[in-house]
C-alpha positions in Angstrom: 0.0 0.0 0.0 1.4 3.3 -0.8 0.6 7.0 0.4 1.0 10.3 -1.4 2.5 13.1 -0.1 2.3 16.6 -1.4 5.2 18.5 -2.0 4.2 21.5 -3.7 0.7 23.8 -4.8 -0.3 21.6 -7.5 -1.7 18.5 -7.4 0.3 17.3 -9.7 3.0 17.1 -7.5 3.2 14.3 -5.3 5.2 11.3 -4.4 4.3 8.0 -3.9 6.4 5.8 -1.4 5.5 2.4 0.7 3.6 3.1 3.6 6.4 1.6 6.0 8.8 4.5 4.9 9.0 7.9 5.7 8.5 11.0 4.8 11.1 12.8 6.3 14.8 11.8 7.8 17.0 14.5 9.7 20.5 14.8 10.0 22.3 16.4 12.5 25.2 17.0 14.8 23.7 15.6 18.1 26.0 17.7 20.4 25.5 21.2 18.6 21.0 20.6 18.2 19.9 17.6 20.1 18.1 19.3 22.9 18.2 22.9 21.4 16.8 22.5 18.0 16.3 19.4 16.7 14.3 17.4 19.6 11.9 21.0 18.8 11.8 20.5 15.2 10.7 16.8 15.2 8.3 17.1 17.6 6.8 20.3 15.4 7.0 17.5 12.4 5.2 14.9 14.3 2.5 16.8 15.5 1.8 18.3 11.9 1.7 14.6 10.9 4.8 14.0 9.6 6.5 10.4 9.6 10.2 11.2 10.9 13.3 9.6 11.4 15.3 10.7 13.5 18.5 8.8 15.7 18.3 8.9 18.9 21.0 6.4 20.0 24.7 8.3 21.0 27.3 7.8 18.4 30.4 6.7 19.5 33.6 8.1 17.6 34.9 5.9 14.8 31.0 3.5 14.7 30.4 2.5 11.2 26.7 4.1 9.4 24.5 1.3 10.3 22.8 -0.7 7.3 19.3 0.7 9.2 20.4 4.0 9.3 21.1 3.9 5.1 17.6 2.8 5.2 15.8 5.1 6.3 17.7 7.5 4.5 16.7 5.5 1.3 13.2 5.1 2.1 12.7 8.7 3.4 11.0 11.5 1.1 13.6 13.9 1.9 15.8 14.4 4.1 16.4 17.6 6.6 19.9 18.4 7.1 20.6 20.3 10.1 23.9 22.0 9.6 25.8 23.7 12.8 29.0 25.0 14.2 30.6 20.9 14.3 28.6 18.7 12.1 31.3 18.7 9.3 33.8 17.4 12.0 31.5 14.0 12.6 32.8 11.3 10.1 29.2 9.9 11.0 27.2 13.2 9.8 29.4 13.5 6.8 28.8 9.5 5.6 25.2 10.5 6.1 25.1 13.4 3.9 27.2 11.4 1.3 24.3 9.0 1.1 21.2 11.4 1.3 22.9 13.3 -1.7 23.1 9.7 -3.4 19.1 9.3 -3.1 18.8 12.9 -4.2 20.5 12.3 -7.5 19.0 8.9 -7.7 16.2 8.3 -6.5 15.4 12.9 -6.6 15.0 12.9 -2.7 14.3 16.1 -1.5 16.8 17.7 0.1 16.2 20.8 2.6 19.5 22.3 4.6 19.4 24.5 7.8 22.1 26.5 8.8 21.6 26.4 13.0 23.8 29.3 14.7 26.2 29.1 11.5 26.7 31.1 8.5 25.4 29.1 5.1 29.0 30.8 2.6 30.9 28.7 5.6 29.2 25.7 4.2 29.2 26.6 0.5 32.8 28.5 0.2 34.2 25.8 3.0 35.1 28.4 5.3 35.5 28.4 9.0 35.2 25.0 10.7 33.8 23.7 7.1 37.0 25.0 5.7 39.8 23.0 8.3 37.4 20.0 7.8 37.2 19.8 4.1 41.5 20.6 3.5 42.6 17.7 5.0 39.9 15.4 2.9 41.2 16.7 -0.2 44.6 16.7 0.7 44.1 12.9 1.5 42.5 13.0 -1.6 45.0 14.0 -4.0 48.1 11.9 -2.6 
């Protein structure tokens, strides 16, 4: 059985997707948003009537993206991507936005980023804590 979700003014634009996905998955640096933003902005979701995912469990450093985590990213309608002062530094955010930018090019997941206390150019132009992040992944890169 599947459901239809609008995403726009027209009816004519809607997705289908199986009932036991969801319609929305949310990425974000637990220790910059949990409790500030993020625990907020899902309960907001939920109460409008929106299926969310959301992980709840503490990540501990150098824990591989679990196969249910990939998904729910897979089998969500888009994806919210919370972006803050540190999420750039977590090797677990980062494998997570590698994948939801996979299903947008693939699949044409929606995609919506939010820039929490942090300037968006520092995630576009890689400046700031984007910017020491991102040099020594190129650098690896390129040797």
């Amino acid at each position: 059985m599947a459901m239809q979700i609008n995403i726009g003014a027209s009816s004519s634009s809607t997705l289908e997707v199986a009932s036991n996905s969801f319609d929305v998955f949310i990425s974000f640096r637990g220790d910059d948003t949990r409790r500030k933003f993020t625990s907020h902005l899902n309960e907001a979701l939920k109460k409008s009537g929106v299926k969310t995912f959301i992980d709840d469990s503490e990540l501990k450093k150098g824990d591989e993206i679990s196969s249910a985590l990939i998904k729910a990213i897979e089998e969500s309608c888009a994806s919210i991507v919370i972006f803050s002062e540190d999420y750039a530094s977590s090797k677990w955010c980062l494998n997570e936005l590698v994948k939801i930018l996979e299903c947008k090019k693939d699949n044409g997941q929606i995609v919506i980023p939010i820039f929490y206390e942090i300037d968006p150019s520092h995630v576009r132009y890689q400046i700031g804590n984007y910017g020491q992040i991102v040099i020594p992944i190129n650098e690896m890169e390129n040797k």
